[in-house]
C-alpha positions as MATLAB code, in Angstrom:
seq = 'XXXXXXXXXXXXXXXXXXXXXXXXXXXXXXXXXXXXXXXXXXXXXXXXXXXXXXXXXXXXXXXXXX';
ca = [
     136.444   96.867  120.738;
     134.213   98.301  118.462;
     133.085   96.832  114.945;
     133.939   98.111  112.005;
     130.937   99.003  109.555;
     130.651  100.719  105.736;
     126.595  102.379  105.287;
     126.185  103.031  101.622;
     123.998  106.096  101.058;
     121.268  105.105   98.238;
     119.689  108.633   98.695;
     117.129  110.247  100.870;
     113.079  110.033  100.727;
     111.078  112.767  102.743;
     107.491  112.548  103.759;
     105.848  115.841  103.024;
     102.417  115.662  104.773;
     100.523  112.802  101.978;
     103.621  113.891   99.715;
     107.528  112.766   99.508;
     110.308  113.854   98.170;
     113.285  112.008   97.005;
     116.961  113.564   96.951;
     120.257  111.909   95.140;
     118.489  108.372   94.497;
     120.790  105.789   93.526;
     120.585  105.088   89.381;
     117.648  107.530   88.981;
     118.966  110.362   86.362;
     116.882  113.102   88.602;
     118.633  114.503   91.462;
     116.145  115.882   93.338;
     112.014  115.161   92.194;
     108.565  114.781   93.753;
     105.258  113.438   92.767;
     103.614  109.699   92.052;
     107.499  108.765   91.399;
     109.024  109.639   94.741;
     105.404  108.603   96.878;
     105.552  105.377   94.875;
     109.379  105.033   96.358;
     108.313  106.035   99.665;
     105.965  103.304   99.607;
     107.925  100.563   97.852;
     110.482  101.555  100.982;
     107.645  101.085  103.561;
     106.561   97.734  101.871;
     110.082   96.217  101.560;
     110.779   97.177  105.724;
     107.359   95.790  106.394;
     108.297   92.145  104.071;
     111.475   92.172  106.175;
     109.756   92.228  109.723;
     106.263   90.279  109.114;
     106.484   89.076  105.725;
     105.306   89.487  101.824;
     101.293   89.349  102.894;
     101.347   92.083  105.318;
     103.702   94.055  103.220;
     101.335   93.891   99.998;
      97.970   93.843  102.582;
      99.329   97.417  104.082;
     100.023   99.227  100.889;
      96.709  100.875   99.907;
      96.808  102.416  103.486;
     100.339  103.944  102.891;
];
């Protein structure tokens, strides 16, 4: 049998080239917006994915080169 399994959308982040762009964010005002604020999210997204698999040092060593 299958399992049964809920995904809770907390909004979508788009690499643009060096850009992003972030769509229908959870808690952020903005619905759709661009710049430092949605690179910055792009990045804290990288960072957290990168903690999970190898840990808080590479995470924080790899995020100039994001």
């Amino acid at each position: 049998p299958l399992k049964t399994w809920t995904h809770k959308d907390k909004g979508t982040v788009v690499s643009v080239g060096e850009k992003a762009v972030a769509h229908d964010v959870v808690n952020v005002p903005v619905e759709t917006f661009g710049g430092l604020p949605a690179k910055l999210l792009k990045k804290a997204i990288a960072a957290r994915w990168i903690n999970d698999v190898t840990g808080v040092g590479r995470a924080a060593k790899a995020w100039p080169d994001m």
